[in-house]
LOMARVEX-667415 format. One record per atom (N, C-alpha, C, O, CB): atom name; x, y, z. Coordinates in steps of 0.001 Angstrom, whole numbers. Glycine has a CB too. Example, Ala and Ser with C-alpha at 12.3 -4.5 7.8 and 13.67 -1.06 7.14 Angstrom:
{atom = N | px = 13190 | py = -5690 | pz = 7800}
{atom = CA | px = 12300 | py = -4500 | pz = 7800}
{atom = C | px = 13200 | py = -3300 | pz = 7800}
{atom = O | px = 14236 | py = -3319 | pz = 8465}
{atom = CB | px = 11308 | py = -4473 | pz = 9046}
{atom = N | px = 12850 | py = -2250 | pz = 7080}
{atom = CA | px = 13670 | py = -1060 | pz = 7140}
{atom = C | px = 12900 | py = 30 | pz = 7870}
{atom = O | px = 13409 | py = 1138 | pz = 8039}
{atom = CB | px = 14084 | py = -598 | pz = 5725}
REM end
This chain:
{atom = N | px = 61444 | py = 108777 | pz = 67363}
{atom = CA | px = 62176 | py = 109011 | pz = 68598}
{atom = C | px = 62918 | py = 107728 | pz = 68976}
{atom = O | px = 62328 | py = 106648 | pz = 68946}
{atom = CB | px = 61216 | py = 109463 | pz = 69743}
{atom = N | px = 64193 | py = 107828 | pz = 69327}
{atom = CA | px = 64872 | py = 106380 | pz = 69863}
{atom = C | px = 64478 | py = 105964 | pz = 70559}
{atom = O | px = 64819 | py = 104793 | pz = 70729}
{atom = CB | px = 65928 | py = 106181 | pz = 70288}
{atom = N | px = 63407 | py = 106587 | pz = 71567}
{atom = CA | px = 63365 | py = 105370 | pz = 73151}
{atom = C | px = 61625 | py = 104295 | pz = 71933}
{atom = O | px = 60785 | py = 103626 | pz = 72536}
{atom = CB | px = 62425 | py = 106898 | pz = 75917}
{atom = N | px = 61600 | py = 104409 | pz = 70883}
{atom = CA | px = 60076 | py = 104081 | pz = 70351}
{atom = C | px = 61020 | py = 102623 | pz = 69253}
{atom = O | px = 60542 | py = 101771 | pz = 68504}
{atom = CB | px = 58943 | py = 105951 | pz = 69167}
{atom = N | px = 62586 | py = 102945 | pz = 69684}
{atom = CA | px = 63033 | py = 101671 | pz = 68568}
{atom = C | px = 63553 | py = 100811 | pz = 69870}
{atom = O | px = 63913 | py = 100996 | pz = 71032}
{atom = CB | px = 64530 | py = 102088 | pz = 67068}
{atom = N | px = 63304 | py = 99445 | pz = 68645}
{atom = CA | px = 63935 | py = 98230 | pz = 69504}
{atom = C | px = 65001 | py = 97705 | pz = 70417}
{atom = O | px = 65988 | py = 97206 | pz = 69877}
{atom = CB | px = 64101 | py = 97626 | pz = 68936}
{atom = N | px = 64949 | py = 97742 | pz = 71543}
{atom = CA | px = 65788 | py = 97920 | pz = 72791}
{atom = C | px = 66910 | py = 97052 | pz = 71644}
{atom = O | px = 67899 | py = 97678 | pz = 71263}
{atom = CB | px = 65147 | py = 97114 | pz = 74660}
{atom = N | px = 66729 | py = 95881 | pz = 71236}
{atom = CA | px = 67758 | py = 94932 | pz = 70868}
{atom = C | px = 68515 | py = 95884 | pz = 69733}
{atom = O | px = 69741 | py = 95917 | pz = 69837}
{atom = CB | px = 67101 | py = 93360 | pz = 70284}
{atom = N | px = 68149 | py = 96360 | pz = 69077}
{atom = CA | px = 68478 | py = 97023 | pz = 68224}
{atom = C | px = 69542 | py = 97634 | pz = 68452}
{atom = O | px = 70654 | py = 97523 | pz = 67935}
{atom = CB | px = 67698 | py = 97641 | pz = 67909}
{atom = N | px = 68969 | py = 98621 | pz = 69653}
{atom = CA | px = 69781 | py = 99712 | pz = 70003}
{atom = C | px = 71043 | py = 99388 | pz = 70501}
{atom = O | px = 72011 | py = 100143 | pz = 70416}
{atom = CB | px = 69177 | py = 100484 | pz = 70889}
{atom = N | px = 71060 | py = 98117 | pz = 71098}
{atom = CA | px = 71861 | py = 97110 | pz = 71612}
{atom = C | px = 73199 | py = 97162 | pz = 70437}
{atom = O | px = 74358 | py = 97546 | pz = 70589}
{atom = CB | px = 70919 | py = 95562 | pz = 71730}
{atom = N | px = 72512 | py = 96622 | pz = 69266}
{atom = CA | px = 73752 | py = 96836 | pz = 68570}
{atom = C | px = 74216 | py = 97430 | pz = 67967}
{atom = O | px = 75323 | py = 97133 | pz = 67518}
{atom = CB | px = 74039 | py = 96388 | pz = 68129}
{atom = N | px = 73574 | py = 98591 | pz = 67655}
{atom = CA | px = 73951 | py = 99797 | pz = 67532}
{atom = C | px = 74932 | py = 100724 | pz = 68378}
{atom = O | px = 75684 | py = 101580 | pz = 67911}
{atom = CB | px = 72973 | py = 100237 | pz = 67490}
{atom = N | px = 74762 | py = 100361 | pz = 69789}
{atom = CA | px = 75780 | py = 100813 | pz = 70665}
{atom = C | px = 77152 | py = 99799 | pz = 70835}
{atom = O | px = 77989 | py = 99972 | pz = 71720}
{atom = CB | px = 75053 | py = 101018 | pz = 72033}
{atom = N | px = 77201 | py = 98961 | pz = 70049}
{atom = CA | px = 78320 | py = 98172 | pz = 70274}
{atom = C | px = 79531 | py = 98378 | pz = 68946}
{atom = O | px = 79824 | py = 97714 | pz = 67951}
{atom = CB | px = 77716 | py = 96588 | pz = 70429}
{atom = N | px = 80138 | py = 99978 | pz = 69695}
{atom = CA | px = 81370 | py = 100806 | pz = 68973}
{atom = C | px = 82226 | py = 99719 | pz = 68250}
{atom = O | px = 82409 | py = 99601 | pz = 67039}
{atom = CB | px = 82413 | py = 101704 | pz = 70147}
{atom = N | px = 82796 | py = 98811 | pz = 69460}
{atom = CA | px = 83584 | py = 97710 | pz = 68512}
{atom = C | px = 83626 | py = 97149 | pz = 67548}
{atom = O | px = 84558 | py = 96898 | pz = 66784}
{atom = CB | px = 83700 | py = 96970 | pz = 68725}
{atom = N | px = 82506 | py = 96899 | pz = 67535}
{atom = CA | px = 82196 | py = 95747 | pz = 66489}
{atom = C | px = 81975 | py = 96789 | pz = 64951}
{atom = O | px = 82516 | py = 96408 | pz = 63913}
{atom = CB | px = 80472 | py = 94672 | pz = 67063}
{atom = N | px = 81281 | py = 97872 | pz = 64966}
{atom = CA | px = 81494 | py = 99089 | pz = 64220}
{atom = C | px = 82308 | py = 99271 | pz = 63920}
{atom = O | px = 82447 | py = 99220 | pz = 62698}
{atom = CB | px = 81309 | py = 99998 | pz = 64514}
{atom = N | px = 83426 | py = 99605 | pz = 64708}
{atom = CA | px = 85004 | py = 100163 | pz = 63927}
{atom = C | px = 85593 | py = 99039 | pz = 63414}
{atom = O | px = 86567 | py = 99118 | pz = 62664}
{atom = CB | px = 86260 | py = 100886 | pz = 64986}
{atom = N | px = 85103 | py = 98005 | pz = 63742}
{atom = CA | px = 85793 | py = 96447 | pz = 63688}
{atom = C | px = 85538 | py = 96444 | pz = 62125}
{atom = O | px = 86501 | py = 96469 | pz = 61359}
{atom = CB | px = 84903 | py = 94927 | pz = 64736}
{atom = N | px = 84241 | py = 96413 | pz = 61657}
{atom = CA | px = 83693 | py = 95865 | pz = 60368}
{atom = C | px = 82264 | py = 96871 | pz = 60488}
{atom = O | px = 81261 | py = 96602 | pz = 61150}
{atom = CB | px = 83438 | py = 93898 | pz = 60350}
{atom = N | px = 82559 | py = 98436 | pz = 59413}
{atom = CA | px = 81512 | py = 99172 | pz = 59543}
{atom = C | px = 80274 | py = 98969 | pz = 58800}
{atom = O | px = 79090 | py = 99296 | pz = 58880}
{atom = CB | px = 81889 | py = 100247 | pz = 59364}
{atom = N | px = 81191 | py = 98163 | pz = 57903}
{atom = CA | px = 80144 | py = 97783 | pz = 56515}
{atom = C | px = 78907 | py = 96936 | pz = 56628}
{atom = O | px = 77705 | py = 97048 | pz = 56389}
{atom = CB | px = 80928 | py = 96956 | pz = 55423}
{atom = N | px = 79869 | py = 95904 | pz = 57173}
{atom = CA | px = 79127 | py = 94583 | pz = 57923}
{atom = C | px = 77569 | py = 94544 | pz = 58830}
{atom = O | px = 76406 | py = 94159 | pz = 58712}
{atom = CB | px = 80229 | py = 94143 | pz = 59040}
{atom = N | px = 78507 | py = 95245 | pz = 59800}
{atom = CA | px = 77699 | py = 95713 | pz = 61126}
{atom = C | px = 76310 | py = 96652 | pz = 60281}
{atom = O | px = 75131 | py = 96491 | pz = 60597}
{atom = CB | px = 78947 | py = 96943 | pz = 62399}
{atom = N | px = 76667 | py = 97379 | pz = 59455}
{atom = CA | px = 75390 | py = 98746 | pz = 59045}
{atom = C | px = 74847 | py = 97803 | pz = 58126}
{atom = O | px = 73753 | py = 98156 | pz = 57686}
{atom = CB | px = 75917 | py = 100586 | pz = 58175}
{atom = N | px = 75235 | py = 96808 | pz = 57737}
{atom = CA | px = 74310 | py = 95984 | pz = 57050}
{atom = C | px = 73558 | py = 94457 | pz = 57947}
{atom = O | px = 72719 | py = 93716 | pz = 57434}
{atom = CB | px = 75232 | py = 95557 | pz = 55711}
{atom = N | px = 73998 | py = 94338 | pz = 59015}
{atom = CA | px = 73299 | py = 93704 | pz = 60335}
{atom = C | px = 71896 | py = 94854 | pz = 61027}
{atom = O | px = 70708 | py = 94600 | pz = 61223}
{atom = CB | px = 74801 | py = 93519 | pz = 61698}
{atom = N | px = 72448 | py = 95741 | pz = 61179}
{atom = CA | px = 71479 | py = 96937 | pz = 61421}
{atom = C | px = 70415 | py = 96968 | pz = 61001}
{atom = O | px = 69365 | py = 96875 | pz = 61638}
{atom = CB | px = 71800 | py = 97988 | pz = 61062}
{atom = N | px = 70682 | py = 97213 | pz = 58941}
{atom = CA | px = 69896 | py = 97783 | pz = 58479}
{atom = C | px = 68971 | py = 95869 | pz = 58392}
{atom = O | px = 67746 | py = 95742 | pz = 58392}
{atom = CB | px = 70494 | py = 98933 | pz = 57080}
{atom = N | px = 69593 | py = 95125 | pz = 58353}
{atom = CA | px = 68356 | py = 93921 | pz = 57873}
{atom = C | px = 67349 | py = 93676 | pz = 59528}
{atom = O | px = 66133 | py = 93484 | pz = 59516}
{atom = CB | px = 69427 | py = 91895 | pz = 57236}
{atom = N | px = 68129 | py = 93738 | pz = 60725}
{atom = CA | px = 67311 | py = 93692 | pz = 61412}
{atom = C | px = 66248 | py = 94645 | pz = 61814}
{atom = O | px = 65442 | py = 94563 | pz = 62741}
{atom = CB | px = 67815 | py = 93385 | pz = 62069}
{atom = N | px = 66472 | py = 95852 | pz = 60642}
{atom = CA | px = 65417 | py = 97218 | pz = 61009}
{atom = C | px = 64232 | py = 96588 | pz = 59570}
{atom = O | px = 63065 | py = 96954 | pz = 59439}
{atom = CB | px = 66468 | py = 99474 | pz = 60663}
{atom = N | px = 64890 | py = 95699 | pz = 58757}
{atom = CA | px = 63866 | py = 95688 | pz = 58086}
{atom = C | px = 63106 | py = 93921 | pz = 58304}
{atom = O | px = 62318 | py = 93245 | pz = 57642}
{atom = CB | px = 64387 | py = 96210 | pz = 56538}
{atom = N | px = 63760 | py = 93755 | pz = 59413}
{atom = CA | px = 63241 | py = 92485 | pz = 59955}
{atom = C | px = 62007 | py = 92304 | pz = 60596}
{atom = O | px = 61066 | py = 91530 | pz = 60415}
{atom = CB | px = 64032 | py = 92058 | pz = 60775}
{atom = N | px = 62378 | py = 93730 | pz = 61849}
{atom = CA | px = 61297 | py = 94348 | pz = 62292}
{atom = C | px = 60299 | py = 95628 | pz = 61663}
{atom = O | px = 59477 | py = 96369 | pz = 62201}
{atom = CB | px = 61779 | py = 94660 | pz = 63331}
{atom = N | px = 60630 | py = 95541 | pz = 60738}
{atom = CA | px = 59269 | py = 95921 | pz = 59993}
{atom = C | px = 58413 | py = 94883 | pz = 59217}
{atom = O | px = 57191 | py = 94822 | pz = 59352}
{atom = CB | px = 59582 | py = 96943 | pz = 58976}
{atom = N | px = 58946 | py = 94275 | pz = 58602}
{atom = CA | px = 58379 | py = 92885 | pz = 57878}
{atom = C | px = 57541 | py = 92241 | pz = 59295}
{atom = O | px = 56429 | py = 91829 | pz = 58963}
{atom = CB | px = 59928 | py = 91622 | pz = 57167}
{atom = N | px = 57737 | py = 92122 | pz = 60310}
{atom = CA | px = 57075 | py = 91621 | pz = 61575}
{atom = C | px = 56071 | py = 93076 | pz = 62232}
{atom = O | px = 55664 | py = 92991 | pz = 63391}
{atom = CB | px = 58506 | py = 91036 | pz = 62793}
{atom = N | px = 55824 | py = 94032 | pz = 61604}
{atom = CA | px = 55148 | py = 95073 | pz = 61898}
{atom = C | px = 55731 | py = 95752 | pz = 63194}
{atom = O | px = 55136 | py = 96707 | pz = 63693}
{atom = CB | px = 53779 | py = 94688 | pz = 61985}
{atom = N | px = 56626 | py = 95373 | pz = 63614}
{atom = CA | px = 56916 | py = 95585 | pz = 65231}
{atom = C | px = 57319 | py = 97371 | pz = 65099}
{atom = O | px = 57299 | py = 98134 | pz = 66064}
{atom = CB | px = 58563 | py = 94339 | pz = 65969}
{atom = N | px = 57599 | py = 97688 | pz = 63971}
{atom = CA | px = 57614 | py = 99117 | pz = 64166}
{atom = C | px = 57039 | py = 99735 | pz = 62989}
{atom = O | px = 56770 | py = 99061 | pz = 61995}
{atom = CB | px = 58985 | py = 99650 | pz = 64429}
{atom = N | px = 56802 | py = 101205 | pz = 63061}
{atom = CA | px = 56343 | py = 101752 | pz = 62167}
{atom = C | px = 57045 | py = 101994 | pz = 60639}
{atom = O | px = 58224 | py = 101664 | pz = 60502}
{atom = CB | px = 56063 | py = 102706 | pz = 62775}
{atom = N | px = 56374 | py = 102519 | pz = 59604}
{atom = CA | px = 57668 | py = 103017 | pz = 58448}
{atom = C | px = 58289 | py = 103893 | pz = 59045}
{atom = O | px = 59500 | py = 103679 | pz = 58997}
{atom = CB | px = 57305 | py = 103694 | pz = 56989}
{atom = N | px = 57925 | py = 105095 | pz = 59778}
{atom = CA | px = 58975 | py = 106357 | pz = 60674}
{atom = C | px = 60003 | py = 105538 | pz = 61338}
{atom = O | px = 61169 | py = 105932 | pz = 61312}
{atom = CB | px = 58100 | py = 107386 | pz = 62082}
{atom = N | px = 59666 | py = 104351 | pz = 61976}
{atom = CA | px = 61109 | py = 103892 | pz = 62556}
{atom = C | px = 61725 | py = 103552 | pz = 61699}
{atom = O | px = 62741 | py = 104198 | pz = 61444}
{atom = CB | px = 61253 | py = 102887 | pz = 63470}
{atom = N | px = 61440 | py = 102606 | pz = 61034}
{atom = CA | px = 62284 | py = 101861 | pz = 59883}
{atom = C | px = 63140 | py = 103389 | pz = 59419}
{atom = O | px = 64284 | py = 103527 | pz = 59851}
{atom = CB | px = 61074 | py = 100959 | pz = 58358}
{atom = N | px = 62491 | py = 104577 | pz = 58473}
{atom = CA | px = 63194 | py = 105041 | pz = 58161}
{atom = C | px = 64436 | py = 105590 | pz = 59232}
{atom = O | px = 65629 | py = 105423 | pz = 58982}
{atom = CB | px = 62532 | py = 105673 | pz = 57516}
{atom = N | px = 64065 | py = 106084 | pz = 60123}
{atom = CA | px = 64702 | py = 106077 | pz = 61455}
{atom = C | px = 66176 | py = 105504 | pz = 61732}
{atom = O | px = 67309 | py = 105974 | pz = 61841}
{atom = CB | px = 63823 | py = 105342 | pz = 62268}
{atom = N | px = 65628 | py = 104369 | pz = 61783}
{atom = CA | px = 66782 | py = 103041 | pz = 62147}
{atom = C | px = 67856 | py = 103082 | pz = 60983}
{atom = O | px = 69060 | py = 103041 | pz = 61236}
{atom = CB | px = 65966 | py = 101254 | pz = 62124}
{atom = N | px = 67318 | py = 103173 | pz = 59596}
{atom = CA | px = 68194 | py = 102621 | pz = 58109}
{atom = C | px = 69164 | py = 104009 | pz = 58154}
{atom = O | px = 70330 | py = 103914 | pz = 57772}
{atom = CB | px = 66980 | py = 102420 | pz = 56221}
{atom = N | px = 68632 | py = 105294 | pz = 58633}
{atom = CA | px = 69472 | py = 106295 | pz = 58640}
{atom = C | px = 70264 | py = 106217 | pz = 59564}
{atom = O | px = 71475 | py = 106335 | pz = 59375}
{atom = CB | px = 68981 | py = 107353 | pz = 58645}
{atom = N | px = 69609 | py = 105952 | pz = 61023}
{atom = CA | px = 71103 | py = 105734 | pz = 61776}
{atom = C | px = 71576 | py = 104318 | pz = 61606}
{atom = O | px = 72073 | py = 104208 | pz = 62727}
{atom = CB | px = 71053 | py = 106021 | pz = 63468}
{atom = N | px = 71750 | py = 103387 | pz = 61155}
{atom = CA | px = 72849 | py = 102612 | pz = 60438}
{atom = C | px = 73314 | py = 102767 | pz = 59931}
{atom = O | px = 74455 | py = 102324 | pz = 60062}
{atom = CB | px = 72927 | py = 101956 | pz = 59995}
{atom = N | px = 72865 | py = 103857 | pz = 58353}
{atom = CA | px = 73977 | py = 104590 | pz = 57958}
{atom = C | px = 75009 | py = 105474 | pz = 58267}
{atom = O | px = 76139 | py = 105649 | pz = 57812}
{atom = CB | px = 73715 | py = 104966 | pz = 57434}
{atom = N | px = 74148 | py = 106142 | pz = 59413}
{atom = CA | px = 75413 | py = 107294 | pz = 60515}
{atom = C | px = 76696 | py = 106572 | pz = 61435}
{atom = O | px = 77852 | py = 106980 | pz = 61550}
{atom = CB | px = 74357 | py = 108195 | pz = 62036}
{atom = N | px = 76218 | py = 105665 | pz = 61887}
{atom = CA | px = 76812 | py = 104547 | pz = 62626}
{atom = C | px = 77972 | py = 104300 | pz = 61549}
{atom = O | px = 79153 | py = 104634 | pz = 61645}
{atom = CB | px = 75714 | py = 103172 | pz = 62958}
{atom = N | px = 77172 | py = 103460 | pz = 60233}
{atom = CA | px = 78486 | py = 103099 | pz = 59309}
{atom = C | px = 79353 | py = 104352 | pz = 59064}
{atom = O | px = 80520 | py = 104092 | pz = 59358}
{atom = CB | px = 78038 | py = 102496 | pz = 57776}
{atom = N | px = 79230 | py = 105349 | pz = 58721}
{atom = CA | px = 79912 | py = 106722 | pz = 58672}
{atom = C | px = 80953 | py = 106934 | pz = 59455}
{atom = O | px = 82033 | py = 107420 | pz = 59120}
{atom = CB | px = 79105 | py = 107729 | pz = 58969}
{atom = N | px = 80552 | py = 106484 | pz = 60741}
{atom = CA | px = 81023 | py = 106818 | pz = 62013}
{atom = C | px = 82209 | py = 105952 | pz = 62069}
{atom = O | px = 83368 | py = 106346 | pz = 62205}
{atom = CB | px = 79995 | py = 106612 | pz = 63174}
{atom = N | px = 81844 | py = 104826 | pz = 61960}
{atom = CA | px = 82778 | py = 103825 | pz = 62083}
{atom = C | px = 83693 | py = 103821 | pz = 60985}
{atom = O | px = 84832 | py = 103383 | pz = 61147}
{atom = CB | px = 82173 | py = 102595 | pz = 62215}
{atom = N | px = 83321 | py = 104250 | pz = 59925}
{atom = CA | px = 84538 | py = 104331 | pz = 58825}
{atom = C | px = 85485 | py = 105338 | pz = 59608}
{atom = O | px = 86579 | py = 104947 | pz = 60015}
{atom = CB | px = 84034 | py = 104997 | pz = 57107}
{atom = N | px = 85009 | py = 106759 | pz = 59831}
{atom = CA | px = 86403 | py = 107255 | pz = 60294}
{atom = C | px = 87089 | py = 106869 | pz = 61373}
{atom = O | px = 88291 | py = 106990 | pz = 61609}
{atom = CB | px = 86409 | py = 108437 | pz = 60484}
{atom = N | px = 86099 | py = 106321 | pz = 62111}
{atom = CA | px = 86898 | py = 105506 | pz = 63167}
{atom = C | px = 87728 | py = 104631 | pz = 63136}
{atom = O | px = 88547 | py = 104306 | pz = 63996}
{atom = CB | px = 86350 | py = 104990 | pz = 63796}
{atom = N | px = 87530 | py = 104211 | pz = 62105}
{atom = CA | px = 88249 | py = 102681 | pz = 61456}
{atom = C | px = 89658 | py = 103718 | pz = 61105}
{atom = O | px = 90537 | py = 103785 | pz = 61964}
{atom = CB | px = 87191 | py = 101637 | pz = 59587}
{atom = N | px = 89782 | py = 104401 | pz = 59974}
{atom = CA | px = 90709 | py = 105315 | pz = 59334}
{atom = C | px = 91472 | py = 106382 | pz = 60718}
{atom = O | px = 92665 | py = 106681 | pz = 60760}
{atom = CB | px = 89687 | py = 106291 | pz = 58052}
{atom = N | px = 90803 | py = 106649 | pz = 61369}
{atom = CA | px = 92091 | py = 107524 | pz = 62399}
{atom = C | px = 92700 | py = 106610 | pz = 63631}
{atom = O | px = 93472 | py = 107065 | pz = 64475}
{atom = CB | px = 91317 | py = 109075 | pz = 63315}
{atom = N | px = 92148 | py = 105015 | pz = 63592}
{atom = CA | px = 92712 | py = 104090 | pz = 64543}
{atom = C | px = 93609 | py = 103730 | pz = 63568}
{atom = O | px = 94558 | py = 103049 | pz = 63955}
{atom = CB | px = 91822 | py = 102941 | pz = 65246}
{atom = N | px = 93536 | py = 104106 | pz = 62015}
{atom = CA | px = 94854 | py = 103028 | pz = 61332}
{atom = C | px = 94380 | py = 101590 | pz = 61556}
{atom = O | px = 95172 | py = 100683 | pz = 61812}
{atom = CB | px = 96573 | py = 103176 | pz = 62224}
{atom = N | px = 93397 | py = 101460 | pz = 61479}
{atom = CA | px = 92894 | py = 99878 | pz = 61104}
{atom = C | px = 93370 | py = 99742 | pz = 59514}
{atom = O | px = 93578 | py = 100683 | pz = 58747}
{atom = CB | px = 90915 | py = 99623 | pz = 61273}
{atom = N | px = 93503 | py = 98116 | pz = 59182}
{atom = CA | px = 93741 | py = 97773 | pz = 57359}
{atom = C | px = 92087 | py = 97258 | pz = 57098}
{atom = O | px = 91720 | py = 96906 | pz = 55977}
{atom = CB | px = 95266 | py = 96064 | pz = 56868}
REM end
């Protein structure tokens, strides 16, 4: 459940800009700080898997976002 992942997390996960900015980037900031906080036990494997999938949705997201703003 999201309200059970890391407020900070979620933090940057909600920050669209920086997503459409650099989707690649950003889903790979995501995914190391989801496996940051697992290496520190702070969440379960269900979050981790959790989190690595929505970084990947996020990156998804932001690719077409990137492509119908006409970003290079």
């Amino acid at each position: 459940m999201a309200t059970d992942i890391p407020p900070a997390w979620l933090a940057e996960l909600a920050d669209h800009s920086a997503l459409v900015a650099d989707p690649d980037g950003r889903a790979l900031v995501l995914s190391e700080m989801a496996l940051a906080a697992s290496r520190r036990q702070d969440i379960s494997n269900q979050q981790l898997s959790d989190m690595l999938e929505f970084a990947e949705a996020a990156r998804l997201w932001a690719l077409l976002e990137h492509e119908q703003l006409g970003c290079e």
